[in-house]
N, CA, C and O atoms as CSV, one atom per row, in Angstrom:
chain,resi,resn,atom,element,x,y,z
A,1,UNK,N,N,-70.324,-164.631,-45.301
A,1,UNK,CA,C,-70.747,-164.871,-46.674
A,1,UNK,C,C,-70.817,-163.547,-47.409
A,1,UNK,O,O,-71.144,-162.564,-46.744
A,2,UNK,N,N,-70.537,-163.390,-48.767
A,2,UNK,CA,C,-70.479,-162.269,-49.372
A,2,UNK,C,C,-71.837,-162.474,-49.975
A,2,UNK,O,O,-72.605,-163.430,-49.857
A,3,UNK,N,N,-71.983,-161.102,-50.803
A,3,UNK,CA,C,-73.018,-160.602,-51.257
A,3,UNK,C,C,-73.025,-160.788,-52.963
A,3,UNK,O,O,-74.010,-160.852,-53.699
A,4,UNK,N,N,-71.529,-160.854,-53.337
A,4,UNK,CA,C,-71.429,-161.062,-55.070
A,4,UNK,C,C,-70.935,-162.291,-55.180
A,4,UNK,O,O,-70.646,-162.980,-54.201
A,5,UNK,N,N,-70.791,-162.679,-56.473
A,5,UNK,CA,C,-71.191,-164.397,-57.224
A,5,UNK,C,C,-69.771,-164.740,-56.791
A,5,UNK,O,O,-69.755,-165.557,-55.871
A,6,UNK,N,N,-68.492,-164.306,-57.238
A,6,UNK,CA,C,-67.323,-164.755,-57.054
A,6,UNK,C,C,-66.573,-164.063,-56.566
A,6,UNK,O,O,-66.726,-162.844,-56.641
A,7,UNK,N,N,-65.194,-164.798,-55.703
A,7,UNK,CA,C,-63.797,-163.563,-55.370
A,7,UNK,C,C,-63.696,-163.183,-56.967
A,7,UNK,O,O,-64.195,-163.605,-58.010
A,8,UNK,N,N,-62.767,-162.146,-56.577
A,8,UNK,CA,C,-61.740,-161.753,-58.143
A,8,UNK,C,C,-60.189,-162.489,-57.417
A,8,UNK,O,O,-59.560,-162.472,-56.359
A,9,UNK,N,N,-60.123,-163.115,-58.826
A,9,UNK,CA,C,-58.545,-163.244,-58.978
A,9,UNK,C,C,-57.791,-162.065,-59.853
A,9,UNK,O,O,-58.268,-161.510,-60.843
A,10,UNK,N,N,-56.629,-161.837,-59.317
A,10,UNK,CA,C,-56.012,-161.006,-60.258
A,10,UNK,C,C,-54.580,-161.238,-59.893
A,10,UNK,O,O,-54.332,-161.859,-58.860
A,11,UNK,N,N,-53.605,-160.785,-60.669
A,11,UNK,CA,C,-51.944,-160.259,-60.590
A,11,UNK,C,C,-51.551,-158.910,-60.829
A,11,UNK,O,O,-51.876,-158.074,-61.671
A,12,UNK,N,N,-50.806,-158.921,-59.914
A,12,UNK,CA,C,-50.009,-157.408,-60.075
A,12,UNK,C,C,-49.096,-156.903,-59.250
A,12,UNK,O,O,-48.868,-157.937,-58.622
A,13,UNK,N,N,-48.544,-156.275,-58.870
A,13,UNK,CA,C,-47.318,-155.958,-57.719
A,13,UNK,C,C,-48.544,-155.201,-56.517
A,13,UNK,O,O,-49.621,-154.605,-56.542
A,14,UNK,N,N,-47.741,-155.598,-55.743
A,14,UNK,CA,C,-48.277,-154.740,-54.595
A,14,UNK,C,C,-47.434,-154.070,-54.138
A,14,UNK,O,O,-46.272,-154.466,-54.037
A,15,UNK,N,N,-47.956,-152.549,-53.645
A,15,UNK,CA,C,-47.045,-151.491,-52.888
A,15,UNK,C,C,-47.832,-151.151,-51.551
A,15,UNK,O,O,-49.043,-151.360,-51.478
A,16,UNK,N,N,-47.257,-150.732,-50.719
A,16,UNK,CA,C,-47.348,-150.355,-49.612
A,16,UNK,C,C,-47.694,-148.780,-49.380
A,16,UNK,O,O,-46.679,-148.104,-49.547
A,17,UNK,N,N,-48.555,-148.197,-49.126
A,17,UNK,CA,C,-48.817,-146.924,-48.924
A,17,UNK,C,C,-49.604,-146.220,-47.479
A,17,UNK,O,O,-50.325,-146.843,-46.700
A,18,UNK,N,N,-49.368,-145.298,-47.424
A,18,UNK,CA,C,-49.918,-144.170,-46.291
A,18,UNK,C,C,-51.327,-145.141,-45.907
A,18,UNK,O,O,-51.709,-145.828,-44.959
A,19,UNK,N,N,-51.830,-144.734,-47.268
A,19,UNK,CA,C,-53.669,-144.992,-47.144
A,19,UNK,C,C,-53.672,-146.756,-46.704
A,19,UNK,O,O,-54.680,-147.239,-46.187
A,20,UNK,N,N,-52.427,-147.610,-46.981
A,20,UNK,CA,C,-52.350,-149.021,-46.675
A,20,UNK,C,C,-52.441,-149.663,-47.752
A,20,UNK,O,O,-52.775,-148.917,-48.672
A,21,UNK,N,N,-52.246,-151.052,-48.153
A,21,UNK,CA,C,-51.945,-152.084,-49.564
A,21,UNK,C,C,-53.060,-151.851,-50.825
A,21,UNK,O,O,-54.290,-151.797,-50.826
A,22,UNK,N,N,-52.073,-151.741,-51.864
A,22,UNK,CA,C,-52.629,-151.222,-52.514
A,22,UNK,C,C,-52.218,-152.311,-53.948
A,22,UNK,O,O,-51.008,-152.298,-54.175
A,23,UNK,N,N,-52.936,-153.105,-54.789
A,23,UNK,CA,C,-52.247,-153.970,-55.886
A,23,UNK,C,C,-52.221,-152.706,-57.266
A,23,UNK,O,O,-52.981,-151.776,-57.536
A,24,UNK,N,N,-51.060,-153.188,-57.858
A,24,UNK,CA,C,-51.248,-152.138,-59.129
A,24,UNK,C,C,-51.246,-153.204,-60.061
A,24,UNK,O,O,-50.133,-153.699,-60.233
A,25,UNK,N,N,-52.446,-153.842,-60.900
A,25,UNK,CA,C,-52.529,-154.657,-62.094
A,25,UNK,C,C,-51.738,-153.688,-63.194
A,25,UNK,O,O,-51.962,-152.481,-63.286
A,26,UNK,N,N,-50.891,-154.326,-63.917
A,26,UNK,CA,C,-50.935,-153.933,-65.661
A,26,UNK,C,C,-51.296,-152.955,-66.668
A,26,UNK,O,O,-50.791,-152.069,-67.357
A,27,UNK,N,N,-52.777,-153.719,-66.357
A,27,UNK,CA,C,-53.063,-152.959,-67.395
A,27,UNK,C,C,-54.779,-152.900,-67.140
A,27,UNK,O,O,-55.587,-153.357,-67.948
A,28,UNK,N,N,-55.227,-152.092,-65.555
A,28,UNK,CA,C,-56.187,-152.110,-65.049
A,28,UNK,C,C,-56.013,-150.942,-63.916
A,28,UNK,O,O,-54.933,-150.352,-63.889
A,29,UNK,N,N,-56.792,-150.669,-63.201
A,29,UNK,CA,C,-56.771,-150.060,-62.099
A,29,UNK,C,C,-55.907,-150.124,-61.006
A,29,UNK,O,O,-55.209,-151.130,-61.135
A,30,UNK,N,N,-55.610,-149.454,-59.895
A,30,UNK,CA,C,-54.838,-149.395,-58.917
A,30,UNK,C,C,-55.974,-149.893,-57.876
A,30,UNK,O,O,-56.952,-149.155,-57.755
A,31,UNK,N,N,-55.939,-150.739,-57.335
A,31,UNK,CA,C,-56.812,-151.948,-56.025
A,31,UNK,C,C,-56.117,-151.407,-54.778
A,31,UNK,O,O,-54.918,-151.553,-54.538
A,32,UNK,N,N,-57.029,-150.747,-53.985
A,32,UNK,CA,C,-57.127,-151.006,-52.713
A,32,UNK,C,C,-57.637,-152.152,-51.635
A,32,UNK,O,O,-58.778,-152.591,-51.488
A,33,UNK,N,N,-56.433,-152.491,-50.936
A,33,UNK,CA,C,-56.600,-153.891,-50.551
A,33,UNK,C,C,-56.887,-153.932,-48.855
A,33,UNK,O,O,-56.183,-153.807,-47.852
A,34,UNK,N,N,-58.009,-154.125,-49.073
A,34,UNK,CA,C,-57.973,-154.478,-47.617
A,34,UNK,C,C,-58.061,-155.897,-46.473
A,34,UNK,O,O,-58.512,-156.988,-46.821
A,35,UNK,N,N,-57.549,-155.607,-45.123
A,35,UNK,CA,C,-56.910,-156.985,-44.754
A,35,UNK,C,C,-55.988,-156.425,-43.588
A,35,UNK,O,O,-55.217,-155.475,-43.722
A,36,UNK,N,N,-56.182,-157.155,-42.428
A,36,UNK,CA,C,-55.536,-156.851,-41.191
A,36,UNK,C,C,-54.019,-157.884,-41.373
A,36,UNK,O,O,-53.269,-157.828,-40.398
A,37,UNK,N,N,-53.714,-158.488,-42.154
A,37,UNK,CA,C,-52.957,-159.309,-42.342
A,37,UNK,C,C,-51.269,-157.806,-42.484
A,37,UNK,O,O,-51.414,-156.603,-42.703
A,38,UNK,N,N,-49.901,-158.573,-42.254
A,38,UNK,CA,C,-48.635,-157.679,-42.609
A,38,UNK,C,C,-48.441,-158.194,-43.863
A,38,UNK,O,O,-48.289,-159.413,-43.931
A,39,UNK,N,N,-48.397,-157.239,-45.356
A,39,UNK,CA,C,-47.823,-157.565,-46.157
A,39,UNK,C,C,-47.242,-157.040,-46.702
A,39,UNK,O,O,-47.354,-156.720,-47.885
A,40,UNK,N,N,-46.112,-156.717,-45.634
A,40,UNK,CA,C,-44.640,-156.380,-45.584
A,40,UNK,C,C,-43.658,-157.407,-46.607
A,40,UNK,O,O,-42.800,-156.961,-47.370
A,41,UNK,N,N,-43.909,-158.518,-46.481
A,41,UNK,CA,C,-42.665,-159.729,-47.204
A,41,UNK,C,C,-43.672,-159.734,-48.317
A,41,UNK,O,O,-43.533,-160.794,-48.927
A,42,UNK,N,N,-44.973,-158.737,-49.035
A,42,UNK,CA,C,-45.185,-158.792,-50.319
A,42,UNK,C,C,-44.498,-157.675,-50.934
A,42,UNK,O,O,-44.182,-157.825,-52.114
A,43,UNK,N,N,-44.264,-156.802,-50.478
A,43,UNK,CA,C,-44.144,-155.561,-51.315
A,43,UNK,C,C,-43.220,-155.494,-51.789
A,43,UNK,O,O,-42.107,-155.879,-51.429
A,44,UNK,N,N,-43.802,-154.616,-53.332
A,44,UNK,CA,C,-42.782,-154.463,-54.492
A,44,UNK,C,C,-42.790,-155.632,-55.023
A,44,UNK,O,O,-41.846,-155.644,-55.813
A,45,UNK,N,N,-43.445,-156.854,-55.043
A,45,UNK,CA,C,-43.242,-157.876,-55.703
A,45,UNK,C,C,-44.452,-158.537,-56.124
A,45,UNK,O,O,-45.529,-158.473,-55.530
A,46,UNK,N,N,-44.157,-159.326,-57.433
A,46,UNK,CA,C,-45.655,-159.798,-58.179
A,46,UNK,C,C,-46.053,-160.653,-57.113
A,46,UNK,O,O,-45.316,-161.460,-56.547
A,47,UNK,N,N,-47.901,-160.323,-56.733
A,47,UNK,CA,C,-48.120,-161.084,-56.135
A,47,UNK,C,C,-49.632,-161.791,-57.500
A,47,UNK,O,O,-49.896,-161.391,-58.633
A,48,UNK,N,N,-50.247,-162.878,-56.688
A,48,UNK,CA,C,-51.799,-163.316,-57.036
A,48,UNK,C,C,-52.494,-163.153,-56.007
A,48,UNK,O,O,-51.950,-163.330,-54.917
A,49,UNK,N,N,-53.847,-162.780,-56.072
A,49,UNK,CA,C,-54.589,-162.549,-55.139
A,49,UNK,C,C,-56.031,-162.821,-55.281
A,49,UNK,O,O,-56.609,-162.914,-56.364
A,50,UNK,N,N,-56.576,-162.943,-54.119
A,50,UNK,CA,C,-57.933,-163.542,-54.524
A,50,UNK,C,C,-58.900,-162.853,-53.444
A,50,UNK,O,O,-58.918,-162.957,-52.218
A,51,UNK,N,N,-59.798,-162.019,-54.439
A,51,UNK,CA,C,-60.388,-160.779,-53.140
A,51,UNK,C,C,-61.862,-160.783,-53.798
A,51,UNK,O,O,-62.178,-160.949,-54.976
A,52,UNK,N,N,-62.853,-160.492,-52.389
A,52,UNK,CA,C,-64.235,-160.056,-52.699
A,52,UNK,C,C,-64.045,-158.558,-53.272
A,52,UNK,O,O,-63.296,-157.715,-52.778
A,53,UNK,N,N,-64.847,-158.389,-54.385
A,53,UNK,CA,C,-64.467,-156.669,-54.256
A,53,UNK,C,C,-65.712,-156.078,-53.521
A,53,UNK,O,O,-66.752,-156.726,-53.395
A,54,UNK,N,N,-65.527,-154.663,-52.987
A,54,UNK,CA,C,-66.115,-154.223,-52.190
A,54,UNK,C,C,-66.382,-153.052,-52.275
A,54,UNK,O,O,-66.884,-152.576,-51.256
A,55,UNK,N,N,-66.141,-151.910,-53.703
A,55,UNK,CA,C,-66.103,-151.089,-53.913
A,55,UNK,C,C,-65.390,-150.899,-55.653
A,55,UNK,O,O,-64.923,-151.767,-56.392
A,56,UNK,N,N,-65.522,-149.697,-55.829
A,56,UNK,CA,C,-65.073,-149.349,-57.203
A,56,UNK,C,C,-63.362,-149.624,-57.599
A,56,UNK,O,O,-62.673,-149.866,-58.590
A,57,UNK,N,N,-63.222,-149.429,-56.259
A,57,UNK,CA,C,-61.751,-149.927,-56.445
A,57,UNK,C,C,-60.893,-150.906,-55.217
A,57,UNK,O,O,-59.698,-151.199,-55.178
A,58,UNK,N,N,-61.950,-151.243,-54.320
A,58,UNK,CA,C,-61.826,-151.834,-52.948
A,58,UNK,C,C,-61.916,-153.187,-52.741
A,58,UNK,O,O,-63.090,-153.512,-52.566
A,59,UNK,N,N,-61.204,-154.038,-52.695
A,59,UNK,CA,C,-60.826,-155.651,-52.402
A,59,UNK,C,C,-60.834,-155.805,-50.737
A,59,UNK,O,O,-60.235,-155.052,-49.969
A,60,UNK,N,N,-61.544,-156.802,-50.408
A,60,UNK,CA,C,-61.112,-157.549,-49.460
A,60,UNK,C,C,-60.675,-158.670,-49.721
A,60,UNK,O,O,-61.239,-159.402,-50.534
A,61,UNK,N,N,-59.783,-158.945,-49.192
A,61,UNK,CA,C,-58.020,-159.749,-49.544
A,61,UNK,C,C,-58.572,-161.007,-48.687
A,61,UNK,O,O,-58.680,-160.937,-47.463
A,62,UNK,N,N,-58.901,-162.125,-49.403
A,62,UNK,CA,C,-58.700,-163.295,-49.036
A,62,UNK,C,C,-57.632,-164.413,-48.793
A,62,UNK,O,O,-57.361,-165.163,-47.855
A,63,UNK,N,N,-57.105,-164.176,-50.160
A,63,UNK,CA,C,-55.594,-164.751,-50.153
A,63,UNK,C,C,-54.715,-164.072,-51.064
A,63,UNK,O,O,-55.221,-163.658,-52.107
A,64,UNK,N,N,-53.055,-163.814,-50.789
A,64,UNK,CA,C,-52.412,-163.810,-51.803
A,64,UNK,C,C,-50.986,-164.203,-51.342
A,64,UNK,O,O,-50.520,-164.048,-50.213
A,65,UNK,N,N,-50.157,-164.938,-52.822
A,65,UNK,CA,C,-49.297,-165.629,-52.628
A,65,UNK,C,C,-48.732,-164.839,-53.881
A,65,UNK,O,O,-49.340,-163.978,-54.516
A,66,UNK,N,N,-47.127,-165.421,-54.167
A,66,UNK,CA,C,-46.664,-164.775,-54.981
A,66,UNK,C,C,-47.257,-165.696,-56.609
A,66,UNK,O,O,-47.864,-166.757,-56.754
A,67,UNK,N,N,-46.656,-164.545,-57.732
A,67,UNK,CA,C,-47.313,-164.784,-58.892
A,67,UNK,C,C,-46.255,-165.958,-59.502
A,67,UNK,O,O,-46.476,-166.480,-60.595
């Protein structure tokens, strides 16, 4: 069980990096995503996602499918 009222939904591409998945919204912040899951067959491509956040810029990744 989490600690805040709702996941966040959001869209944006996801890239793949050193530090590990990372969503880049639009016209918002760069999301660090975290999640033991491969999301290799996301990257570079719009995804939706639905994450507890966990930090100033830190998601834990519940679900995401493409946008």
């Amino acid at each position: 069980m989490s600690d805040t009222k709702v996941p966040v939904r959001l869209r944006g591409f996801l890239r793949l990096s050193d530090r590990g998945p990372l969503l880049e919204v639009e016209d918002g912040p760069l999301w660090r995503l975290q999640t033991d899951d491969d999301l290799r067959v996301h990257q570079d491509r719009p995804v939706r996602i639905e994450a507890w956040q966990r930090g100033a810029s830190l998601l834990e990744l519940l679900w995401i499918g493409p946008a």
